[in-house]
The first five atom37 places (N, CA, C, CB, O) and aatype in JSON, in Angstrom:
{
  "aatype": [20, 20, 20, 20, 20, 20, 20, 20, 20, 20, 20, 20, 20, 20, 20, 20, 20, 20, 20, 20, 20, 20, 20, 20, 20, 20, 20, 20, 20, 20, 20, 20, 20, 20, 20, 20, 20, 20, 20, 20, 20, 20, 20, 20, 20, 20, 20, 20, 20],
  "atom_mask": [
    [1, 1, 1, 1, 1],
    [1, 1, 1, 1, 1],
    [1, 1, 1, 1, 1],
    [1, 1, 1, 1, 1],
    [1, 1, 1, 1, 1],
    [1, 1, 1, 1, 1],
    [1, 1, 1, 1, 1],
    [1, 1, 1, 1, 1],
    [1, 1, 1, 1, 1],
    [1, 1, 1, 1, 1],
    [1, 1, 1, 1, 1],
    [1, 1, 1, 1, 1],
    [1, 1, 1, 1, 1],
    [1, 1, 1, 1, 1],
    [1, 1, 1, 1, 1],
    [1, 1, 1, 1, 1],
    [1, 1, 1, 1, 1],
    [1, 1, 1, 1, 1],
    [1, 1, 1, 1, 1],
    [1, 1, 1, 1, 1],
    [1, 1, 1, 1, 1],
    [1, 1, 1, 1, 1],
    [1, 1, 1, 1, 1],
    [1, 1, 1, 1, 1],
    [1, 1, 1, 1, 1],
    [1, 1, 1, 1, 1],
    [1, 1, 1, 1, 1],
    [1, 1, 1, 1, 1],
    [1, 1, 1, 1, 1],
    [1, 1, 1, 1, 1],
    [1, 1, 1, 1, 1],
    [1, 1, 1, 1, 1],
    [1, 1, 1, 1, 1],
    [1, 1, 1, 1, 1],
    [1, 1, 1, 1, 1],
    [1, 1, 1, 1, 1],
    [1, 1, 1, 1, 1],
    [1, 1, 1, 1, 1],
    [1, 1, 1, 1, 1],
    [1, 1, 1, 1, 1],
    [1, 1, 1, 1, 1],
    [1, 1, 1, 1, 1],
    [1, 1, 1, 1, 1],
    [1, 1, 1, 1, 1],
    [1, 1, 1, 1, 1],
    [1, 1, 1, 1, 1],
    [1, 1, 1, 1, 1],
    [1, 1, 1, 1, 1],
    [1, 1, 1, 1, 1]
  ],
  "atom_positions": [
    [[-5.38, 17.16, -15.54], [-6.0, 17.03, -14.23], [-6.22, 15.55, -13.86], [-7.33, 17.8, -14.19], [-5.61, 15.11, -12.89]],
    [[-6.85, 14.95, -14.39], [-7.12, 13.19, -14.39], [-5.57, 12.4, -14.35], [-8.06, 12.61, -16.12], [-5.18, 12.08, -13.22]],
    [[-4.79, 12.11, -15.35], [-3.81, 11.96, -14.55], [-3.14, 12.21, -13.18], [-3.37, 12.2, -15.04], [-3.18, 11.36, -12.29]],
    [[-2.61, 13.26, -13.07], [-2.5, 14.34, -11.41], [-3.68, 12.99, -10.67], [-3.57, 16.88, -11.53], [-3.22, 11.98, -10.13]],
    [[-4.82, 13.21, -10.76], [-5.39, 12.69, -9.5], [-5.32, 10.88, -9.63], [-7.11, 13.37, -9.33], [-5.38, 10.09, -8.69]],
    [[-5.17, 10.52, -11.29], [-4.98, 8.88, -10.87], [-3.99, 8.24, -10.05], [-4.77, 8.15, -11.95], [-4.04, 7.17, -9.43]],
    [[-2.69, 9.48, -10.21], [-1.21, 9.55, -9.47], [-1.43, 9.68, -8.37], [-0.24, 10.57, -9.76], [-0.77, 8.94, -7.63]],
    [[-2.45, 10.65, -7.68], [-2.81, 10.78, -6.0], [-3.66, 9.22, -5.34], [-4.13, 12.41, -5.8], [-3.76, 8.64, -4.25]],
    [[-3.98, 9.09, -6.27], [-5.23, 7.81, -5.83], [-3.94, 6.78, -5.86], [-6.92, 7.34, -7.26], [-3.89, 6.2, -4.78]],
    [[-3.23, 6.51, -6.47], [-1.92, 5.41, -6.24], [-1.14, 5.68, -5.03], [-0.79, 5.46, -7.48], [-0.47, 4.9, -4.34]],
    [[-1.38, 7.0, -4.91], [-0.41, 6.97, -3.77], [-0.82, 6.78, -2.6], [0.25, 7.99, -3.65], [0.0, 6.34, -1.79]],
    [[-1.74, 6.97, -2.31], [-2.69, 6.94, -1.18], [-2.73, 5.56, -0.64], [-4.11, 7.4, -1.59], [-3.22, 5.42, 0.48]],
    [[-2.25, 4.43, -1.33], [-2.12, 3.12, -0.19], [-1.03, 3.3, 0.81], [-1.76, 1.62, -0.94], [-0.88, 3.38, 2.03]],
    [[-0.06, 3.34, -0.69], [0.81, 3.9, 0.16], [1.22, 4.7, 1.52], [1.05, 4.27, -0.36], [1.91, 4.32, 2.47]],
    [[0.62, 5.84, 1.31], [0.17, 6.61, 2.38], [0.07, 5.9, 3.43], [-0.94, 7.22, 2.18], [0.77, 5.71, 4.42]],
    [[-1.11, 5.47, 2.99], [-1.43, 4.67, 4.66], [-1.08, 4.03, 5.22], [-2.16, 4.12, 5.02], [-1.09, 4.04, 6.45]],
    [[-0.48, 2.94, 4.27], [0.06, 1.74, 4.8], [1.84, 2.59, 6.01], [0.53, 0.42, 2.92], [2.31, 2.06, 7.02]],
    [[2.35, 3.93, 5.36], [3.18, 4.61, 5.75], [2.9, 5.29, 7.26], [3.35, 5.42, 4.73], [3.7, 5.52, 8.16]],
    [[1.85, 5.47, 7.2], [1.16, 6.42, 8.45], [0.7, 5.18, 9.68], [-0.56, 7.47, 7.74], [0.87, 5.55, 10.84]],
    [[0.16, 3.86, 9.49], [0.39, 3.07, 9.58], [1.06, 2.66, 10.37], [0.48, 2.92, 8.96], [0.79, 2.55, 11.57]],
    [[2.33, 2.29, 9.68], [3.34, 2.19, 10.38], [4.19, 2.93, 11.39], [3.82, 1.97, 9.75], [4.97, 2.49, 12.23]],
    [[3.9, 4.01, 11.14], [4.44, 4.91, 12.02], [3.75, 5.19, 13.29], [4.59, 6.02, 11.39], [4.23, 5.45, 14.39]],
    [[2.05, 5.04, 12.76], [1.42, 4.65, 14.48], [2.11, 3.68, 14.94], [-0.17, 4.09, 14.68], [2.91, 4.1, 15.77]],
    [[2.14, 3.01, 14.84], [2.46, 1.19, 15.5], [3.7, 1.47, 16.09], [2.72, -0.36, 14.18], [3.86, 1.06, 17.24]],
    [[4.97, 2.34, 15.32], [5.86, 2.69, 16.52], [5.56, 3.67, 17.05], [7.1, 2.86, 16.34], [6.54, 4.04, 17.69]],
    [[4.6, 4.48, 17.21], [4.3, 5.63, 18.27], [4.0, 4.76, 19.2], [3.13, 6.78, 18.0], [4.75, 4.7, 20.17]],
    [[2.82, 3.86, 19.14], [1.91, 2.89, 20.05], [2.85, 2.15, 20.93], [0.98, 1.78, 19.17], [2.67, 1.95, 22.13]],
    [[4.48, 1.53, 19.82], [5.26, 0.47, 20.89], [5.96, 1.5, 21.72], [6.46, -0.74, 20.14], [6.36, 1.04, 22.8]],
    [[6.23, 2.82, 21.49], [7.35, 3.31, 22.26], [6.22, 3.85, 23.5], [8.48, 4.6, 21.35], [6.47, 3.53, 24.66]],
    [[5.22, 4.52, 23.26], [4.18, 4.78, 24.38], [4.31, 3.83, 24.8], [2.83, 5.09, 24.24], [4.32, 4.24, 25.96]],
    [[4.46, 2.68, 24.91], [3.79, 1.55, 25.86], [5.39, 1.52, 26.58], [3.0, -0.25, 24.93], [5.47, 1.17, 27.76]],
    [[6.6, 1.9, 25.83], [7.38, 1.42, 26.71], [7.28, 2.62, 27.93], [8.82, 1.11, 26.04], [7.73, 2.45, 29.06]],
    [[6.65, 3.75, 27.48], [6.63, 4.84, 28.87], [5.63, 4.6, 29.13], [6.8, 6.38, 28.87], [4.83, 5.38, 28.62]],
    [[5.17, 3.81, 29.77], [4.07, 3.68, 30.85], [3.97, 4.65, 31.89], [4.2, 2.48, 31.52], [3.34, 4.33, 32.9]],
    [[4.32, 5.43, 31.85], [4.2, 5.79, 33.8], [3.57, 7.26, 33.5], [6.22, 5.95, 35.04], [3.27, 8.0, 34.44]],
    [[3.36, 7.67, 32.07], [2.66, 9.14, 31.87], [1.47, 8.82, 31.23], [3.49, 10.27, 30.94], [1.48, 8.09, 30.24]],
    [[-0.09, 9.52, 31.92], [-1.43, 8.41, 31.65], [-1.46, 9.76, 30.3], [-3.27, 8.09, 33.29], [-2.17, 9.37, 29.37]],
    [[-0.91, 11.04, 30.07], [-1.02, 12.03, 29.21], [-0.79, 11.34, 28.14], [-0.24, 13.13, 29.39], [-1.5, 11.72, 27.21]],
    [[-0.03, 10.39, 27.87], [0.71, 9.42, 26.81], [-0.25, 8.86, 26.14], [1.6, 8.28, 27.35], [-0.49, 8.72, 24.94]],
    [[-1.01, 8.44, 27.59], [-2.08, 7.49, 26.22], [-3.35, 7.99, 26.06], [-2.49, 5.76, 26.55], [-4.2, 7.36, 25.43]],
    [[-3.6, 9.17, 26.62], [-4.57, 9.94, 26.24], [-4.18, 10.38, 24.38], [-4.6, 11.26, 27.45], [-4.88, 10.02, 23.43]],
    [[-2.92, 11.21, 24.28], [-2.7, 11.23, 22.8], [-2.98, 10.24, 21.79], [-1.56, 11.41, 22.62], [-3.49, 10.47, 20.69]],
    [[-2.48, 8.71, 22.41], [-2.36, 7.67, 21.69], [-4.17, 7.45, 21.31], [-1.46, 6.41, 22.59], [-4.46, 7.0, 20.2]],
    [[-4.97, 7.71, 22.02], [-6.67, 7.67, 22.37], [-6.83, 9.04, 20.8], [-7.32, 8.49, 24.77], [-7.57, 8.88, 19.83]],
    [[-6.27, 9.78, 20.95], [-6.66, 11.05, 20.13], [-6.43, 10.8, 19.06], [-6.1, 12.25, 20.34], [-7.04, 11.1, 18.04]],
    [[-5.2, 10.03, 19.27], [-4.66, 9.7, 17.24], [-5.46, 8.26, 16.69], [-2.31, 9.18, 16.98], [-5.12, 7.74, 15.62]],
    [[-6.49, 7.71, 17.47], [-6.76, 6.3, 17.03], [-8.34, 6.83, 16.94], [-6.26, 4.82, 18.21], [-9.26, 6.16, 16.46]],
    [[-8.44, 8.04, 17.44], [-9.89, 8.65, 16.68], [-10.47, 9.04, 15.98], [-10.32, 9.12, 16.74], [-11.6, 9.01, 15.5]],
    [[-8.87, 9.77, 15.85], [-8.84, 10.24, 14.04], [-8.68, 9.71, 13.19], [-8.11, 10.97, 13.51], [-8.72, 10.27, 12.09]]
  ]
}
């Protein structure tokens, strides 16, 4: 069990740093559609969570 979770706890920068990144291109391509305000209401929803 302790192993298993020292392996989850390593991965977890990872993770983020992954999720991360993948906001940042959600965020640049929203911005290139400007013209739907629904767009950045989501973008508002995912930066809350």
């Amino acid at each position: 069990m302790f192993p298993m979770n020292w392996w989850l706890m390593s991965l977890i920068p990872f993770l983020l740093i992954l999720m991360n990144m993948m906001l940042m291109q959600f965020i640049t391509t929203m911005k290139k559609n400007e013209m739907k305000n629904t767009k950045f209401e989501t973008t508002k929803m995912m930066w809350k969570w």
